[in-house]
KETORMAR-238533 format. One line per 10 residues: for each residue x, y, z of N, C-alpha, C. Coordinates in pm, 1 decimal, padded with zeros to 6 digits. Example, Ala and Ser with C-alpha at 12.3 -4.5 7.8 and 13.67 -1.06 7.14 Angstrom:
01319.0/-00569.0/00780.0/01230.0/-00450.0/00780.0/01320.0/-00330.0/00780.0 | 01285.0/-00225.0/00708.0/01367.0/-00106.0/00714.0/01290.0/00003.0/00787.0
//
This chain:
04446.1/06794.2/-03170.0/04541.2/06711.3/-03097.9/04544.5/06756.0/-02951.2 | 04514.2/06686.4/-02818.7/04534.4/06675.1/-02737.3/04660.0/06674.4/-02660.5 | 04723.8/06732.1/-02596.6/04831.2/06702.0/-02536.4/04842.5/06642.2/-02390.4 | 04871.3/06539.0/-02392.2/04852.2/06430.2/-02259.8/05016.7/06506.7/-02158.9 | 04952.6/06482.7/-02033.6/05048.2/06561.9/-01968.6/05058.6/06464.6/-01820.0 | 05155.1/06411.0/-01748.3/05150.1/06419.2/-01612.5/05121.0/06451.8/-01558.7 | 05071.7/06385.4/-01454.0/04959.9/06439.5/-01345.9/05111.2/06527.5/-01242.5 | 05235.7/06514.7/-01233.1/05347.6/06555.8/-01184.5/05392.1/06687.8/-01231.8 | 05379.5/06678.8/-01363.6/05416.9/06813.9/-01452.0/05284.2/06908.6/-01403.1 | 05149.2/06860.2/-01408.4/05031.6/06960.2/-01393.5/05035.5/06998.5/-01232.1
05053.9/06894.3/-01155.3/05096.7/07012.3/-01011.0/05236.7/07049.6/-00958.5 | 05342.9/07044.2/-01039.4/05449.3/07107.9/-01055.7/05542.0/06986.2/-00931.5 | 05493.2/06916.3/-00931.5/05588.7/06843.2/-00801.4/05701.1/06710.1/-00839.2 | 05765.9/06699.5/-00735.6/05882.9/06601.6/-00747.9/05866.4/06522.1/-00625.0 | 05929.9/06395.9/-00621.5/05948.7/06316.5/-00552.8/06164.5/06269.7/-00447.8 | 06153.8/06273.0/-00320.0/06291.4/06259.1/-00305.0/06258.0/06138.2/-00226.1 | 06363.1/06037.6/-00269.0/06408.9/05897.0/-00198.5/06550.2/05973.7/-00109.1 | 06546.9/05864.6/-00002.7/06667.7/05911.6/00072.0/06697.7/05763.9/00118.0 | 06813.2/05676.4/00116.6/06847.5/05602.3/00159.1/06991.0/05578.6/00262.4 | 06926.9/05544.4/00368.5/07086.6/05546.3/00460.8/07227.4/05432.1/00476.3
07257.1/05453.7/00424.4/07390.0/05295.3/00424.2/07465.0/05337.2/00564.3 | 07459.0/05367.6/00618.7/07563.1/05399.5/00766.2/07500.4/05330.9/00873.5 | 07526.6/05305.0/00949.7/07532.0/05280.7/01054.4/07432.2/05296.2/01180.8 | 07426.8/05429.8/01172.9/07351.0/05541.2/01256.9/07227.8/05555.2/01216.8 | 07092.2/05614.3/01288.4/07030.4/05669.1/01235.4/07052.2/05812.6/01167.8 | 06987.6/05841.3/01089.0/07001.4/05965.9/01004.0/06884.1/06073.7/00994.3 | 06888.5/06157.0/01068.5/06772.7/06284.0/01095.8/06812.4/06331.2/00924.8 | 06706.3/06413.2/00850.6/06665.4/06466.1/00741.8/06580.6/06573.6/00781.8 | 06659.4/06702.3/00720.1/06548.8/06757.0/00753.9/06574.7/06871.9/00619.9 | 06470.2/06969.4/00539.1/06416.3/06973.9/00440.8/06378.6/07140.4/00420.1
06409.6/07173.2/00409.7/06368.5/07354.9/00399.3/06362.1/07405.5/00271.3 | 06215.6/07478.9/00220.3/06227.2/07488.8/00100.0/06207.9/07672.4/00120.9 | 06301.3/07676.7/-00012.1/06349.1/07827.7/-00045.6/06265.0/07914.7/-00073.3 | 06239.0/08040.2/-00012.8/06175.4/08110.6/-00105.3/06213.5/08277.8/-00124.9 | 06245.7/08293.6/-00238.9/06370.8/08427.2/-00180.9/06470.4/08362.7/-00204.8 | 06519.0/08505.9/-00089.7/06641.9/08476.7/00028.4/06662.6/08381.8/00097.9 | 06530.6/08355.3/00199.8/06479.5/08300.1/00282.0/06408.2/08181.1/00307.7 | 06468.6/08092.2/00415.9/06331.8/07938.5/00379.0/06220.2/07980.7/00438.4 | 06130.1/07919.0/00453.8/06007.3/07827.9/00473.2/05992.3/07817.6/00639.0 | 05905.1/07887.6/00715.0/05925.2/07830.5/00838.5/05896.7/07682.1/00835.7
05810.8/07632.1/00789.1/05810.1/07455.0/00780.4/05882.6/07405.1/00728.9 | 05909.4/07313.9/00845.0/06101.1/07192.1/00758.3/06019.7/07057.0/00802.9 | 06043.7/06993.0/00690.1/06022.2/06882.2/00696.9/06083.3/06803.6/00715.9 | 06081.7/06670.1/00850.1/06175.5/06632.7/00851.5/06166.6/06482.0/00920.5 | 06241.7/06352.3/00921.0/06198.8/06262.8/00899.7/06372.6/06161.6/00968.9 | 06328.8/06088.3/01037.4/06452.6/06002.7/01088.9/06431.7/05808.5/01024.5 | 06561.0/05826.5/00923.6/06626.8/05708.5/00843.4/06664.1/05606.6/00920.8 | 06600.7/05528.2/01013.5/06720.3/05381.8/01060.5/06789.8/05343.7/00952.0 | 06895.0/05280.3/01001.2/07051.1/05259.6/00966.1/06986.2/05143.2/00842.9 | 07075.6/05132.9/00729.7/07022.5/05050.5/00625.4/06869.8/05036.4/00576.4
06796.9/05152.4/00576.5/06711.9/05203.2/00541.7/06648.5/05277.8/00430.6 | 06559.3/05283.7/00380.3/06535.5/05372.1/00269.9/06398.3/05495.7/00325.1 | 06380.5/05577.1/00298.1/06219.7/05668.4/00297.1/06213.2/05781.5/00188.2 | 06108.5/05785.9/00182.9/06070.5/05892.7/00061.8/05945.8/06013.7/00067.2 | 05964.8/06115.1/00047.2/05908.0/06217.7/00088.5/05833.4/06270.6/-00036.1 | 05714.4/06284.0/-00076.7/05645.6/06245.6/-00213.5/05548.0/06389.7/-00213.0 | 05522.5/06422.3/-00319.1/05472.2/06573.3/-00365.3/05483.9/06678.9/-00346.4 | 05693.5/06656.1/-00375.8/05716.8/06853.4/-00302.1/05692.6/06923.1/-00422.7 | 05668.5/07035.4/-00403.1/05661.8/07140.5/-00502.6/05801.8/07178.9/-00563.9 | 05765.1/07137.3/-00644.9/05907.9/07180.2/-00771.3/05982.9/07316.7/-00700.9
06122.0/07326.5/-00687.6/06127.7/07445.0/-00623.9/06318.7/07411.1/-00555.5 | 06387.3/07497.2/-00507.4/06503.5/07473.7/-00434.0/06472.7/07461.8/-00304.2 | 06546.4/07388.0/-00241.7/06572.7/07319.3/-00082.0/06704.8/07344.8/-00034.7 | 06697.7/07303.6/00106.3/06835.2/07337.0/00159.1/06798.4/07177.8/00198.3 | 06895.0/07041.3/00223.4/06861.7/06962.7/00298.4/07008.9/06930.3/00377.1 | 06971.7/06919.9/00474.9/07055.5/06885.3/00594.9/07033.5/06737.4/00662.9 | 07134.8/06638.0/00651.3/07211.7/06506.1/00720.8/07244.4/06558.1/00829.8 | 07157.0/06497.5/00948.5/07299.5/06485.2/01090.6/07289.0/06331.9/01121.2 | 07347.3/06306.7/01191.1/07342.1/06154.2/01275.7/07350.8/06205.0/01417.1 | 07257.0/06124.1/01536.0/07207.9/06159.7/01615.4/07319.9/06015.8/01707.3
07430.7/06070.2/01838.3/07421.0/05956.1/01945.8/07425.8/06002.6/02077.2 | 07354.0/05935.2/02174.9/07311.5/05932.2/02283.2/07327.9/06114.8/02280.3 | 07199.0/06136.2/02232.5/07117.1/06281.8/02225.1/07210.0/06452.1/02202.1 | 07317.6/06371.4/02113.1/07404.6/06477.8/02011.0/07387.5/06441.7/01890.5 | 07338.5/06555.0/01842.9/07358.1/06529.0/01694.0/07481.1/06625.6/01639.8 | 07517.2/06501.1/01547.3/07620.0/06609.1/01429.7/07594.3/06620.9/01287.7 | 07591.2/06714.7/01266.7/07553.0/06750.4/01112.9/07696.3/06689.3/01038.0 | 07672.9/06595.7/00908.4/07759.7/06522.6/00837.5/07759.0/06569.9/00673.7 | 07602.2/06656.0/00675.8/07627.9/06695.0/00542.9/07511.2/06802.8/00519.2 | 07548.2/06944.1/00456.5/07429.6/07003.5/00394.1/07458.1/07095.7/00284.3
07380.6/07133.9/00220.9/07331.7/07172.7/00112.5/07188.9/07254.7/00035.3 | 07206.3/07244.9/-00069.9/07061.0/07300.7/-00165.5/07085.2/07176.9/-00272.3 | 06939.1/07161.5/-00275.1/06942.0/07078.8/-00405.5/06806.9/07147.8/-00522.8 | 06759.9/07174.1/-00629.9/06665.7/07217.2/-00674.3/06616.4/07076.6/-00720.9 | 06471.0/07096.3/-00709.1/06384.4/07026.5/-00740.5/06310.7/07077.0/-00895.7 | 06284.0/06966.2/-00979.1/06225.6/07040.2/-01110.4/06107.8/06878.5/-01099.9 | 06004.9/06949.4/-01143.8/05875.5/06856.5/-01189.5/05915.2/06696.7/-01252.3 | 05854.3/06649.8/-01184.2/05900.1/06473.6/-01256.3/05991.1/06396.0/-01264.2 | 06131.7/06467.4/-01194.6/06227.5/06448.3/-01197.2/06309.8/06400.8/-01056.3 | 06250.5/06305.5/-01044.8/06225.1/06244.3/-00895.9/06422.0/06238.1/-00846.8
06414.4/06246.3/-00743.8/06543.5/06210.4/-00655.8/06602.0/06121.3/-00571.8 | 06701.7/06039.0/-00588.4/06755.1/05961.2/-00501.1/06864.1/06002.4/-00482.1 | 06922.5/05991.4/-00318.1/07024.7/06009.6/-00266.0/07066.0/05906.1/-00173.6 | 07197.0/05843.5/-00171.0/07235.7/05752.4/-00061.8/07317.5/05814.7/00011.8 | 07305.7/05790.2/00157.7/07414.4/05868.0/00255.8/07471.1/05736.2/00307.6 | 07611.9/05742.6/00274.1/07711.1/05614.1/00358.7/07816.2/05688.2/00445.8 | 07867.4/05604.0/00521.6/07955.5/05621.3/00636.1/08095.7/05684.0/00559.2
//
């Protein structure tokens, strides 16, 4: 017997949707854990307002992700966190006003 497996489960990765309902654009930006410590690479990606994007083959693993909204060249951070990522187990998040 063969055991058929995901091509997701075999390179350990997940998928995150991010959709913006506000207003604003929405900076994303993405730091994955290791340790203590993140990742000098953050990934990171700007949402126009009523928008969706998706960031596709992270490595299964914990993140810190950070929301700001950006106007006339201030940004304010509106929301952050850790979220863990587990194999196949894709993510959606909506950010509203």
């Amino acid at each position: 017997v063969i055991e058929k497996k995901d091509s997701c489960a075999v390179k350990n990765i997940s998928d995150i949707s991010i959709k913006n309902s506000t207003t604003k654009p929405l900076l994303v930006s993405i730091y994955r854990r290791n340790g203590n410590l993140y990742e000098a690479g953050v990934l990171s990606m700007k949402i126009l307002p009523k928008n969706q994007e998706t960031l596709y083959e992270l490595k299964a693993g914990i993140y810190k992700v950070k929301y700001e909204t950006e106007e006339d060249d201030e940004k304010q951070v509106i929301r952050e966190g850790e979220i863990r990522l587990i194999a196949c187990a894709n993510i959606f998040k909506e950010i509203k006003d």
